[in-house]
N, C-alpha and C positions, 0 to 999 in steps of 0.2 A: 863159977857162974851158976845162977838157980836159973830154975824153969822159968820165972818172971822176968830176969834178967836177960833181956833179946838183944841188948845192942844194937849196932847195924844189921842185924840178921834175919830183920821183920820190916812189914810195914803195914802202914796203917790207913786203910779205907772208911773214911769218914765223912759227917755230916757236919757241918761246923765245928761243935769241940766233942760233937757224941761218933765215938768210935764204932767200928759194927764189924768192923771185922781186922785180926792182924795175923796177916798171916808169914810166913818166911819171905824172904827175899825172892826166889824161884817160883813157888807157888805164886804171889804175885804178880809176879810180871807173865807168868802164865794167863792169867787170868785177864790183865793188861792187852797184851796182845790176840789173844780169843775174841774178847768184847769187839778190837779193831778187826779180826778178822770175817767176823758176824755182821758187825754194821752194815757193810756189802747189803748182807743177805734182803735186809728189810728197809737198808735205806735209811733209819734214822739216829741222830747222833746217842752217844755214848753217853753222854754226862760224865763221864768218869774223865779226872783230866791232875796232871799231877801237881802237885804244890812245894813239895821240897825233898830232897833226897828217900826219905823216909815215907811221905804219906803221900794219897791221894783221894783229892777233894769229891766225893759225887752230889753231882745237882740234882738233886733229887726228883723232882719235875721231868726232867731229861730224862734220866737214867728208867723212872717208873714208867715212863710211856717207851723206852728199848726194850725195857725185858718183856712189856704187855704186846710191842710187835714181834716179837720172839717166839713168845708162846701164842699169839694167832698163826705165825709159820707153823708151829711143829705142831696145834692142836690138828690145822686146815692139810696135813701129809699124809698121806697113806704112803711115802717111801720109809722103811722102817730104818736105812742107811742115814739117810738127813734125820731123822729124828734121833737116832742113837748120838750123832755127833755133836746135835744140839744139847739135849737130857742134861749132861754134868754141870754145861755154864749156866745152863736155864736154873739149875736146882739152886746152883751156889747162889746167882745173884736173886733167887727168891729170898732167902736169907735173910741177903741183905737189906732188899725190900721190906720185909716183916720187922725186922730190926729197929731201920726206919718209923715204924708205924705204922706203916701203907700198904696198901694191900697188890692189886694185879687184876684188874677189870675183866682181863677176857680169860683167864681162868673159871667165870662163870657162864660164859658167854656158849652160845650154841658154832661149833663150828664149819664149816664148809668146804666141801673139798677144794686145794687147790691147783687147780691143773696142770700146771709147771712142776709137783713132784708127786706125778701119780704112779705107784706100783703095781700091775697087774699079776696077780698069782692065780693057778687053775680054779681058784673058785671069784676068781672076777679082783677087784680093785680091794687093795687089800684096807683092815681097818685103817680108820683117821686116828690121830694120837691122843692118848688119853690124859689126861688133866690130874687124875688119879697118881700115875706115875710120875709127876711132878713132884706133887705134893709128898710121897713116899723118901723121894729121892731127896728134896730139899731137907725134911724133919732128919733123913741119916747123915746129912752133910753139915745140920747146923750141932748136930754132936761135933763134928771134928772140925769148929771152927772159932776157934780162940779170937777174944774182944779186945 
């Protein structure tokens, strides 16, 4: 077996026939079940939705206004817990996003605190999450993320 040759050992996150990301079997469905885990968080659907043993389809549309309410949760936190837990899914599926074409609107956006995850530490309400660290985390992830 060569490194090119995955078998059933991958799958494939796609845009119609443009691939953007294939990752192991595990890692995927990791990733699968995170996004369902998250949706909760914000409310709005996934786009991600599967198509055949192997791959899964993302809507693009969908998918870009999830991870844009993603990243207004974790920009609008000063809990540094909710934000650590969010940070790895946000980076990856920025990624994806970029991949795509497209970009992430409220990565520019000014943020807000929001009051349902405020952290108070001795010197008052701690920082809101940086957009910076996103983007950091996303460029080292899209190194370890085979097409």
């Amino acid at each position: 077996m060569t490194i090119r040759d995955h078998g059933d050992m991958s799958q494939n996150f796609q845009v119609g026939d443009l691939v953007l990301w294939n990752p192991s079997n595990r890692v995927a469905a990791l990733f699968v079940r995170t996004s369902e885990a998250v949706t909760a968080l914000v409310g709005v659907p996934t786009g991600i939705r599967p198509t055949r043993a192997d791959e899964y389809d993302i809507e693009l549309d969908a998918f870009v206004g999830f991870v844009d309410a993603l990243v207004v949760q974790y920009k609008s936190s000063s809990h540094a817990i909710l934000r650590s837990l969010l940070e790895g899914f946000i980076a990856t599926a920025l990624v994806l996003v970029d991949r795509a074409g497209r970009d992430v609107p409220s990565l520019r956006d000014t943020a807000t605190l929001d009051p349902r995850d405020v952290s108070v530490g001795s010197e008052g309400i701690r920082p809101l999450g940086d957009p910076q660290r996103l983007y950091e985390l996303a460029d080292a992830h899209a190194a370890a993320m085979p097409r």
